[in-house]
C-alpha positions as a Markdown table, in Angstrom:
| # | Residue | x | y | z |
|---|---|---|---|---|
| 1 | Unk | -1.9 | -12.0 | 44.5 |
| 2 | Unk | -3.2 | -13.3 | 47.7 |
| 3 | Unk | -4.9 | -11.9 | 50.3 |
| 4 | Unk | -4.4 | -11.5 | 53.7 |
| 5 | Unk | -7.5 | -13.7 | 54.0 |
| 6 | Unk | -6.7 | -15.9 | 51.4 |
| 7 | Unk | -3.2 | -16.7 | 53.2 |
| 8 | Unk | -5.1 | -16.7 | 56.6 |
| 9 | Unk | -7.6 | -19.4 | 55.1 |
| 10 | Unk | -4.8 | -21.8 | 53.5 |
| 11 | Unk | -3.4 | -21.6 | 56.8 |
| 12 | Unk | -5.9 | -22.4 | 58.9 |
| 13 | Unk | -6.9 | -25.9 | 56.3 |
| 14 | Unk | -3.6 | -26.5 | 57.2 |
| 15 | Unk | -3.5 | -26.4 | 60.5 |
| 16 | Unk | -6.7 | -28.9 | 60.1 |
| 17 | Unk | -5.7 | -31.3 | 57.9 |
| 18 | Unk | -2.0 | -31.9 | 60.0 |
| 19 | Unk | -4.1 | -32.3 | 62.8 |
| 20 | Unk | -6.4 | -34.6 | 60.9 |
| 21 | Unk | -3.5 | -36.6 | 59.7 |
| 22 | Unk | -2.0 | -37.0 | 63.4 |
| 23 | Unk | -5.5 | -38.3 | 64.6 |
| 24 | Unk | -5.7 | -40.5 | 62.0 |
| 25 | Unk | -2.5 | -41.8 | 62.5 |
| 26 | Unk | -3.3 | -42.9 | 66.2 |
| 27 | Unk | -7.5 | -44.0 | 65.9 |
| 28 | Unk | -7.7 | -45.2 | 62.4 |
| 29 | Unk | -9.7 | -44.0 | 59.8 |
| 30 | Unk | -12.8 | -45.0 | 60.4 |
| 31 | Unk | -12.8 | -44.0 | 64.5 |
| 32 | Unk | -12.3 | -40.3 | 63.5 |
| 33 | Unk | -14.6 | -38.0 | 64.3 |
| 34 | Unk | -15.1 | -33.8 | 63.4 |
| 35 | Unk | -14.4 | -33.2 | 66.9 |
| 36 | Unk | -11.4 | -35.2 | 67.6 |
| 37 | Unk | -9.7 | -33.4 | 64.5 |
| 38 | Unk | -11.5 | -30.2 | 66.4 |
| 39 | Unk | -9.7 | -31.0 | 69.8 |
| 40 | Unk | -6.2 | -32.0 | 67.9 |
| 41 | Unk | -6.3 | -28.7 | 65.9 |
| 42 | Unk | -7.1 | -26.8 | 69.1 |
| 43 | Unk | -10.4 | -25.1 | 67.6 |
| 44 | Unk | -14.0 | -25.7 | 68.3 |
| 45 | Unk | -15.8 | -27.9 | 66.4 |
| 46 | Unk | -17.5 | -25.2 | 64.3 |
| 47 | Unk | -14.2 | -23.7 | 63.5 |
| 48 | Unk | -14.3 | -26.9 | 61.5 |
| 49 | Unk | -17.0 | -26.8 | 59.5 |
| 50 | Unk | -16.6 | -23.0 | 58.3 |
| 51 | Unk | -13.4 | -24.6 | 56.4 |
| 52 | Unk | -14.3 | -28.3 | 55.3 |
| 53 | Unk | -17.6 | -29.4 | 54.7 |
| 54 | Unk | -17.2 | -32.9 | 56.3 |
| 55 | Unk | -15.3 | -34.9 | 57.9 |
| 56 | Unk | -14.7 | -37.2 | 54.4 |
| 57 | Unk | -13.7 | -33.4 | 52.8 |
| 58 | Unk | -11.0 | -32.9 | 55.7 |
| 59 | Unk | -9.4 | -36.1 | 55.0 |
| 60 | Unk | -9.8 | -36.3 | 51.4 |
| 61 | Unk | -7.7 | -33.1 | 51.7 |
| 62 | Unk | -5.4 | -34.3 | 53.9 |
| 63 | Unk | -4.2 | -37.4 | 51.8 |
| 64 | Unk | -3.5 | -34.6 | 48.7 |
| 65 | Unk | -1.6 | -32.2 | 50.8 |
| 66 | Unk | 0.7 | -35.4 | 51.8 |
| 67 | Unk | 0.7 | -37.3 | 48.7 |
| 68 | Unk | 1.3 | -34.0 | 46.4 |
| 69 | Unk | 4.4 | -33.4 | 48.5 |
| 70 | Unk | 5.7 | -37.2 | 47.5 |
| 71 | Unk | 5.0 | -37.0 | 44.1 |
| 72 | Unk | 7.0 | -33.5 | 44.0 |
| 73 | Unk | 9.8 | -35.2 | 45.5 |
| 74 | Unk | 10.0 | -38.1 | 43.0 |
| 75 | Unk | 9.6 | -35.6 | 40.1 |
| 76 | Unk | 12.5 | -33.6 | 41.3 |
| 77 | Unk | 14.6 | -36.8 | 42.9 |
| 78 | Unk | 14.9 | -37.4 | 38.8 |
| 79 | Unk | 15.8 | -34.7 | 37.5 |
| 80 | Unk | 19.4 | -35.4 | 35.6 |
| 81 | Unk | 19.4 | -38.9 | 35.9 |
| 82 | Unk | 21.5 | -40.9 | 33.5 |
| 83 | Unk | 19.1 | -43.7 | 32.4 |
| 84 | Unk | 16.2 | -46.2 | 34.2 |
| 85 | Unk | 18.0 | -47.7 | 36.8 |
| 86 | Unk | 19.6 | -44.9 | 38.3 |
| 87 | Unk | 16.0 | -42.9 | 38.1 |
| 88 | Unk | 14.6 | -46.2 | 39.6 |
| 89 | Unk | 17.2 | -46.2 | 42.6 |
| 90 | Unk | 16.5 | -42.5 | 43.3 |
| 91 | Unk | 13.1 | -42.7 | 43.0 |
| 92 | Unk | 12.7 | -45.8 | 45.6 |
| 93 | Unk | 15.2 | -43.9 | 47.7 |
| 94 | Unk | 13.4 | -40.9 | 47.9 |
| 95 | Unk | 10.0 | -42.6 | 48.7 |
| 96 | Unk | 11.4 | -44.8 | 51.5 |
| 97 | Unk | 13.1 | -41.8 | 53.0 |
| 98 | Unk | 10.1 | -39.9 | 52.7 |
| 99 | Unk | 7.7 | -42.4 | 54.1 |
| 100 | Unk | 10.4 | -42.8 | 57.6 |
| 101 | Unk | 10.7 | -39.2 | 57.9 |
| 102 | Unk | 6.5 | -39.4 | 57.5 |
| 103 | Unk | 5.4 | -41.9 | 59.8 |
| 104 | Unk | 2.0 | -40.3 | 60.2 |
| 105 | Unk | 1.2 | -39.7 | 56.3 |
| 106 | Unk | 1.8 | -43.4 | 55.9 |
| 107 | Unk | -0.5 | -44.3 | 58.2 |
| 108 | Unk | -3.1 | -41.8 | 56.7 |
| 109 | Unk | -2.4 | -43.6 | 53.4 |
| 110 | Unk | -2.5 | -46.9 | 54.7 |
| 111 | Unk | -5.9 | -46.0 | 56.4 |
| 112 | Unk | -6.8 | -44.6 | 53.1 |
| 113 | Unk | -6.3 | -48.2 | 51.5 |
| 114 | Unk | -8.4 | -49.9 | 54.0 |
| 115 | Unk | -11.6 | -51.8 | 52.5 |
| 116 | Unk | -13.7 | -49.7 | 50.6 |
| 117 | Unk | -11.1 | -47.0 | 50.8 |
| 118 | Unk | -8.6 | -49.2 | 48.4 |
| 119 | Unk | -11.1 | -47.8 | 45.2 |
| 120 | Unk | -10.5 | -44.4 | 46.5 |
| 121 | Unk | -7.5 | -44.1 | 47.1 |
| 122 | Unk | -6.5 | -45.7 | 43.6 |
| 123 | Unk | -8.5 | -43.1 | 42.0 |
| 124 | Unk | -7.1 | -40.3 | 43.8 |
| 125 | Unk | -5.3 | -37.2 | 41.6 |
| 126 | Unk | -2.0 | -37.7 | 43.1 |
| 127 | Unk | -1.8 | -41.4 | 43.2 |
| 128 | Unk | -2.9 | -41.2 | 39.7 |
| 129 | Unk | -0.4 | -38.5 | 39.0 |
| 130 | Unk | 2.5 | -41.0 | 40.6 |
| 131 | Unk | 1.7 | -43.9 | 38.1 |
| 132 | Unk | 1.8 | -41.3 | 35.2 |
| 133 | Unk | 5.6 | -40.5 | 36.3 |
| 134 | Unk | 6.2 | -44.2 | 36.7 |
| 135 | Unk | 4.8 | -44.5 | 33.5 |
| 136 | Unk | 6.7 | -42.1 | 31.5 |
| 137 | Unk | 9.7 | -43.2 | 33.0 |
| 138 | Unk | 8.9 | -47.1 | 31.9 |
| 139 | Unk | 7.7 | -46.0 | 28.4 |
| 140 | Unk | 11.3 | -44.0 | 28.0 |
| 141 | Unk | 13.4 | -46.6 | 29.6 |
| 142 | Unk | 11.6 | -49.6 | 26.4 |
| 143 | Unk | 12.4 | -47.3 | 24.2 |
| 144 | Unk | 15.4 | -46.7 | 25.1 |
| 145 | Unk | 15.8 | -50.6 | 25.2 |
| 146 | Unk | 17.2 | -50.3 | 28.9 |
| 147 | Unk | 14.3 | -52.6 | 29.7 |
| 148 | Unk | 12.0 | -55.3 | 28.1 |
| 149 | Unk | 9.4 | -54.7 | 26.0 |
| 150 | Unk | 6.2 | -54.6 | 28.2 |
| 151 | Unk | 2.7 | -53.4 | 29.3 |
| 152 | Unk | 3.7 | -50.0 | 30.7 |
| 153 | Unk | 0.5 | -50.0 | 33.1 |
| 154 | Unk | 0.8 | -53.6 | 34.7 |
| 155 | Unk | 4.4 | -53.1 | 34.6 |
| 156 | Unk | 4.3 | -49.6 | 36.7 |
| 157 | Unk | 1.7 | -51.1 | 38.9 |
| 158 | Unk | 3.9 | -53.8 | 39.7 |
| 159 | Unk | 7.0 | -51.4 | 40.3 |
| 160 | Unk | 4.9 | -49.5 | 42.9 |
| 161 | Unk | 3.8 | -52.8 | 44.5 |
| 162 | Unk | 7.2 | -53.6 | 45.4 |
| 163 | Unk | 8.0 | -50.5 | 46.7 |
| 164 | Unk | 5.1 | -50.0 | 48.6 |
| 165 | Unk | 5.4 | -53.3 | 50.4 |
| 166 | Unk | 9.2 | -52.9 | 51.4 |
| 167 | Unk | 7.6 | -49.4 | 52.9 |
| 168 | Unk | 4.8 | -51.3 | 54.6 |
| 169 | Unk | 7.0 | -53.6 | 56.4 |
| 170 | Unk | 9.4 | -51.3 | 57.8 |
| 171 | Unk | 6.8 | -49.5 | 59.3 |
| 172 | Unk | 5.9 | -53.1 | 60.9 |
| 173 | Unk | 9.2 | -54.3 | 61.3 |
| 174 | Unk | 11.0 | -53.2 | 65.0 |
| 175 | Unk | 14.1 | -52.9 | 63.5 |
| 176 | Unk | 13.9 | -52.1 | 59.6 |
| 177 | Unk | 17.1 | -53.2 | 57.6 |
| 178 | Unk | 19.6 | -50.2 | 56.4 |
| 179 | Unk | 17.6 | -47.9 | 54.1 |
| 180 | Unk | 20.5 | -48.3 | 51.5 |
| 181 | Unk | 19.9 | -51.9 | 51.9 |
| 182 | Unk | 16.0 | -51.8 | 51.1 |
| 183 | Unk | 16.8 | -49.7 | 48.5 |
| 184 | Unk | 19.5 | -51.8 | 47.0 |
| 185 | Unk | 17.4 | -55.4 | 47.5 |
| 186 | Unk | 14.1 | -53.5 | 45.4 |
| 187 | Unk | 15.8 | -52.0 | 42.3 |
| 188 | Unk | 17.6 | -55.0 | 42.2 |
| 189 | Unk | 14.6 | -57.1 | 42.3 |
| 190 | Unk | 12.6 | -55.0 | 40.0 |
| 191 | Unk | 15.5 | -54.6 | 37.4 |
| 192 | Unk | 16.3 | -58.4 | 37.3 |
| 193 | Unk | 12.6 | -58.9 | 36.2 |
| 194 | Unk | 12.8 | -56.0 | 33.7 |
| 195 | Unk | 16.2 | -55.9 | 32.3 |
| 196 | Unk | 16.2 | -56.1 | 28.3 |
């Protein structure tokens, strides 16, 4: 059972890290500062630092909270799917969508991905816990023989390569195509490759 406090204190990192995220979003990464999140968040400075030990800690945080909310969306966008390609469409639906309805945690993850923040970001719980699902779902669909017989890691690397780069150039892109369209062009793409 929680606290009063305890609730209080999750709320509060909260409050920080959204803040964090929208700062990030406009400077960059590497232009943010302690006191900008501070003066986003609406708290002093030292309000900061009785929650997060540095400035690394806040965004390090930050880029869970956001990517932890993803992968719970994929995991649950799958749930009673009839077979690869239909988990595959649903799964690249639900990331698009979430990435246009998340315009500021894409650019915290792009900023995490920056040099020297690529490494990090690979190695990162969540990130790691979104190739596991892709994985499962790729080692399930050979043996299933939906797909070709392949290395499940490259081949789920790949998969989150093309989807990630459809995302990236819609957030560039003044006009992005239809989202049924992007979603349509990349399972077809990636199933044409994979198809048994």
């Amino acid at each position: 059972m929680k606290t009063k406090e305890d609730v209080v204190e999750e709320f509060r990192k909260q409050s920080i890290c959204e803040a964090a995220m929208r700062v990030v979003a406009r400077k960059g990464m590497k232009d943010v500062t302690v006191q900008d999140i501070a003066d986003e968040a609406g708290v002093a400075k030292g309000t900061i630092y009785i929650y997060f030990d540095s400035r690394d800690e806040i965004l390090s945080r930050t880029m869970e909270n956001a990517t932890a909310s993803l992968v719970d969306k994929l995991g649950a966008a799958c749930r009673g799917c009839l077979g690869f390609r239909e988990t595959l469409e649903k799964r690249v639906r639900t990331q698009i969508q979430h990435f246009d309805d998340n315009r500021d945690f894409f650019r915290l993850y792009l900023a995490m991905a920056e040099p020297f923040g690529e490494r990090r970001l690979k190695q990162h719980p969540t990130y790691q816990t979104y190739l596991s699902q892709l994985q499962r779902l790729v080692r399930d669909a050979i043996a299933r023989g939906e797909i070709r017989e392949a290395n499940v890691e490259r081949l789920s690397i790949s998969i989150a390569s093309v989807i990630r780069d459809i995302i990236l150039h819609r957030m560039i892109e003044r006009e992005p195509p239809p989202l049924d369209s992007d979603v349509e062009f990349a399972v077809d793409f990636i199933m044409r490759g994979i198809a048994s």
